[in-house]
C-alpha positions in Angstrom: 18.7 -33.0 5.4 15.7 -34.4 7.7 12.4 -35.5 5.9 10.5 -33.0 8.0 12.8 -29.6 7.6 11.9 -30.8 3.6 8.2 -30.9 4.2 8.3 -27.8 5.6 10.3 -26.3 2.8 7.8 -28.0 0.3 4.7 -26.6 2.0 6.2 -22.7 2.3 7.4 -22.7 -0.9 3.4 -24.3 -2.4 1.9 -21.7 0.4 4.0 -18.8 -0.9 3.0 -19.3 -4.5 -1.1 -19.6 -3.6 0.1 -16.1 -2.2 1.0 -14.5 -5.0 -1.5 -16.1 -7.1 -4.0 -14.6 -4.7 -2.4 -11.8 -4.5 -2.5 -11.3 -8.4 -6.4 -11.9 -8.1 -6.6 -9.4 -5.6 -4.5 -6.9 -7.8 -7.1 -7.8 -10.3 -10.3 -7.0 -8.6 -8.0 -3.6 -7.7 -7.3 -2.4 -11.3 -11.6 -2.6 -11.4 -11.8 -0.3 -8.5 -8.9 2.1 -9.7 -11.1 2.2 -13.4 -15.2 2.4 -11.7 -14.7 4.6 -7.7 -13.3 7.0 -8.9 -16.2 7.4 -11.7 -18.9 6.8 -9.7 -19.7 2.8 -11.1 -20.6 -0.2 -9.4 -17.3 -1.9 -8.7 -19.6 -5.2 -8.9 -22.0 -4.9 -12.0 -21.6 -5.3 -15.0 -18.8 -7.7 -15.1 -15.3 -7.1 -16.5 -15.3 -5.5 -20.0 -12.8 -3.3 -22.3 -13.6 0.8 -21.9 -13.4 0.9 -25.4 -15.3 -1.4 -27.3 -17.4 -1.8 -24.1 -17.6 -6.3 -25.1 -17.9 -8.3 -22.1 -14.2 -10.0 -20.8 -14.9 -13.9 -20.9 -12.8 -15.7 -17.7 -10.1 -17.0 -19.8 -8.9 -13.4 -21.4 -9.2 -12.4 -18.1 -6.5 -14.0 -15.8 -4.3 -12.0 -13.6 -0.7 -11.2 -15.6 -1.2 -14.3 -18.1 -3.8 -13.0 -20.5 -1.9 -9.6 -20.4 1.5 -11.2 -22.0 -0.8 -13.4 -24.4 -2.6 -11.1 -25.7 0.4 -8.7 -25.8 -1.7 -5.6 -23.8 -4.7 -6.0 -26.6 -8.2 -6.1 -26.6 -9.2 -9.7 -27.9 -11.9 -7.9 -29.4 -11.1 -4.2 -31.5 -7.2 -4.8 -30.8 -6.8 -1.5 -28.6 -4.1 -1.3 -26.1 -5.2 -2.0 -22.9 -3.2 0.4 -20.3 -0.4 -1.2 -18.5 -1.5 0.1 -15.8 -3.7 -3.4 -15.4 -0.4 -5.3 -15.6 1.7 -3.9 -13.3 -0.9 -3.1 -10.5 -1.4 -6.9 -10.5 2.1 -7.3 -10.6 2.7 -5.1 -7.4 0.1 -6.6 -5.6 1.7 -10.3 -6.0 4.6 -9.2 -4.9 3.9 -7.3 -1.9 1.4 -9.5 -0.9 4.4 -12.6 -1.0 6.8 -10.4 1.0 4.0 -9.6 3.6 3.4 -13.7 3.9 6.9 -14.1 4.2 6.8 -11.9 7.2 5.4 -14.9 8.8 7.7 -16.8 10.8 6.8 -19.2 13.6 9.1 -20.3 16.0 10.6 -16.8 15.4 12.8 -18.4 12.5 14.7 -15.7 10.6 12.7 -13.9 7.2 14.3 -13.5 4.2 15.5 -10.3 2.5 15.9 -8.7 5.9 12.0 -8.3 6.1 10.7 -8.0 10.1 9.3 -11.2 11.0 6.1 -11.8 12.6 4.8 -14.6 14.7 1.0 -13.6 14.7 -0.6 -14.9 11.6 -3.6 -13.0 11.8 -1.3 -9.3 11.3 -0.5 -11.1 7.4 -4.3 -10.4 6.2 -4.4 -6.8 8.4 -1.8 -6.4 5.8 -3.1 -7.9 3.1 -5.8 -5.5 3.2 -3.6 -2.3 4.2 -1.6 -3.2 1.0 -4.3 -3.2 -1.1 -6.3 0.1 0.4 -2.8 1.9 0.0 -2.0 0.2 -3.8 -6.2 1.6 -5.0 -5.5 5.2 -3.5 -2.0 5.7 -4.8 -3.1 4.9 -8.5 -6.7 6.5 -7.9 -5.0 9.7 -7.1 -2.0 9.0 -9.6 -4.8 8.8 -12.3 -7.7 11.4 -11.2 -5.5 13.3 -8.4 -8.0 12.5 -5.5 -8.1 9.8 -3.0 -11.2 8.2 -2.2 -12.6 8.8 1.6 -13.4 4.5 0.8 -9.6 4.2 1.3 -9.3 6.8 3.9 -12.0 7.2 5.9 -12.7 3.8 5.7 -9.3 3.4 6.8 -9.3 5.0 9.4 -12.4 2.9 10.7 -11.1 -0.6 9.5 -7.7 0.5 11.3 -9.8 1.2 14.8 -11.6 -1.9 14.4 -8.3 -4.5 13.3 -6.9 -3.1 16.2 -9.6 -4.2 18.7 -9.5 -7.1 16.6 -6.1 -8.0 16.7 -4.0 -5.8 19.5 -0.2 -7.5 18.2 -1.0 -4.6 14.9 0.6 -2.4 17.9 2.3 -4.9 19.6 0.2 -4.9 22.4 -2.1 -7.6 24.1 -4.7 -5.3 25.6 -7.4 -4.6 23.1 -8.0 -1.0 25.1 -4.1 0.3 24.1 -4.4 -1.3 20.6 -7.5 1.0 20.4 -5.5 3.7 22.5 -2.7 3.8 20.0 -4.8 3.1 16.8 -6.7 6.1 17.8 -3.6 8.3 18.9 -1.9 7.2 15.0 -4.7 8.4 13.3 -5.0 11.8 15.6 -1.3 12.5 15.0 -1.6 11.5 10.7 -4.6 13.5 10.7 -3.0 16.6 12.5 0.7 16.7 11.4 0.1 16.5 7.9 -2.8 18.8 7.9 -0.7 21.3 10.2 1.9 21.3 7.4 -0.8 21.9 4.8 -2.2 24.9 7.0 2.0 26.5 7.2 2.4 25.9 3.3 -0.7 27.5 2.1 0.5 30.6 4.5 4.0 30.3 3.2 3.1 29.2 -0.6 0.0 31.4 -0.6 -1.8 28.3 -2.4 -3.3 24.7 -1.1 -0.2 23.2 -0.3 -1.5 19.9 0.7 -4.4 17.9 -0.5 -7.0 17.1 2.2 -7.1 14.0 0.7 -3.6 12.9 1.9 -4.7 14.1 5.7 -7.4 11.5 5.4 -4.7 9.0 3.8 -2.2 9.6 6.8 -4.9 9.1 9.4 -5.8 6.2 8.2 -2.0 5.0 7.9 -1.3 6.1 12.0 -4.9 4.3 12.5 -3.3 0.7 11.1 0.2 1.2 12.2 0.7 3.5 14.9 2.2 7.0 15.2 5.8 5.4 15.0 4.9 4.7 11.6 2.9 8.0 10.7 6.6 9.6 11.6 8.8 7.3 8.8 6.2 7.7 6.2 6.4 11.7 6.6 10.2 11.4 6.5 10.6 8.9 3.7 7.4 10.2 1.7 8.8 13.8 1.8 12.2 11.9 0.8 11.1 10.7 -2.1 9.5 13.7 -3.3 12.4 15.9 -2.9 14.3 13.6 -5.0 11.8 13.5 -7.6 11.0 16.9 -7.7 15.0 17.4 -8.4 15.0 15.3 -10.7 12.2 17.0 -13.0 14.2 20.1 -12.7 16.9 18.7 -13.5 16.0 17.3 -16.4 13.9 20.0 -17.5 10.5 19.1 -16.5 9.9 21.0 -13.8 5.8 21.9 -15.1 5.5 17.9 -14.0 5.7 18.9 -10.4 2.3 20.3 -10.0 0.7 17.3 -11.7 2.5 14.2 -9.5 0.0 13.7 -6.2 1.5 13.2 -2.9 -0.6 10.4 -2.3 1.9 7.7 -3.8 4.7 8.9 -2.1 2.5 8.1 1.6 1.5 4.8 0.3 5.2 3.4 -0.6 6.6 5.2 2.6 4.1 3.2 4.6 4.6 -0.2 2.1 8.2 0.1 3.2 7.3 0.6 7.1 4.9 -2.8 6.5 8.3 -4.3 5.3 11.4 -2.7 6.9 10.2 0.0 9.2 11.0 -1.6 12.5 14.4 -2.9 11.4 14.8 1.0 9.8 13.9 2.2 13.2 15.8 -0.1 15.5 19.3 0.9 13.3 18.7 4.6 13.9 18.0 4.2 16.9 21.4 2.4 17.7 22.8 5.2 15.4 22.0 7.5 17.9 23.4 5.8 21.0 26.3 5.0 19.6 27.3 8.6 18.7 26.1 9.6 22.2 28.4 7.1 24.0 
């Protein structure tokens, strides 16, 4: 084994653990967000303290997953559980942002766990931060059953303007079509999704789609395209169908009404991040072969 294939090895594997330390951190600052937008507080000041007891967090109860398992999900202070919700946002966060770094493959060397590689480094933070906008508006609306117009509006705009910025998001060169198809992702999100809310509520004869999951979708075809505004209807709707079985299945069918749509966009577009391509590619194939 050469000395250099072992440096290389030594420096991915030291990169791809500052990665999901960072991406704990980042999970961190999330589960803040998740607790203050949604009730109108500055995600900034005051610093981190427990909703109950209200005392101040000092820096070394407050370390992304550690200080959870040490202090066994408890307030330091009055000893009240602290939701683990905290935990496993930072948790998620970690891990998706490692799989998103190990997208990253120069020299187009193959990724692990069948994850599409990417040459560009500068799509890993694009993702970084579409991660993180999906991760706040899934638990947002999981928690409060709204998603913030920060995460979707706000989407939509950073998604225009990563686009400029970096055209390979649409696997393009030319800054004009990046913009052209970041544009053209966030007009079909927008359109499709509130077309089906418009056919439900006629159908349903009550709201049968939030306008905040619109607003999410837009700002999913704004980062990724309208390739990707497609699988995330498919596999979101996927998912909810098989949920929704299962609660009448088992009897809790009264749960339906209260589970948001919103989560179901966000991991349908995680997985695109991940696997879409490679998804799409296969079915693709699929088809021509049955046509030959």
């Amino acid at each position: 084994m050469s000395e250099g294939f072992l440096s290389f090895t030594f420096q991915h594997g030291f990169l791809s653990v500052l990665t999901f330390v960072w991406g704990a951190c980042v999970g961190s600052f999330l589960n803040v967000c998740i607790y203050r937008i949604p009730r109108e507080l500055s995600i900034i000041r005051p610093r981190s303290h427990c909703p109950n007891c209200q005392q101040l967090i000092p820096w070394h109860h407050n370390i992304p997953l550690l200080s959870f398992v040490v202090l066994r999900g408890r307030c330091r202070h009055c000893g009240q559980r602290i939701s683990p919700r905290y935990f496993a946002v930072e948790l998620l966060t970690a891990v998706l942002f490692l799989l998103i770094w190990l997208k990253f493959t120069p020299n187009n060397t193959p990724s692990p766990l069948g994850l599409v590689p990417v040459s560009d480094w500068r799509l890993i933070p694009v993702y970084w931060l579409a991660v993180a906008g999906l991760i706040l508006g899934a638990f947002v609306d999981l928690e409060h059953l709204i998603i913030p117009d920060r995460v979707t509006l706000g989407g939509i705009v950073a998604g225009l303007v990563l686009s400029a910025a970096v055209p390979a998001l649409h696997n393009t060169v030319s800054v004009k079509q990046a913009l052209f198809l970041s544009a053209l992702g966030a007009a079909v999100g927008w359109g499709l999704l509130w077309l089906v809310g418009v056919v439900g509520t006629m159908i349903f004869r009550k709201d049968a789609m939030g306008f905040g999951d619109v607003k999410l979708l837009g700002a999913i075809g704004a980062f990724l395209g309208w390739p990707a505004v497609i699988f995330t209807i498919v596999v979101s709707s996927f998912f909810g169908s098989v949920v929704g079985l299962f609660l009448v299945l088992s009897g809790r069918k009264a749960l339906q009404s209260r589970i948001p749509y919103g989560p179901y966009l966000a991991l349908a577009a995680v997985l695109w991040i991940l696997w879409g391509q490679a998804w799409l590619r296969a079915y693709v194939d699929l088809i021509t072969f049955k046509l030959q």
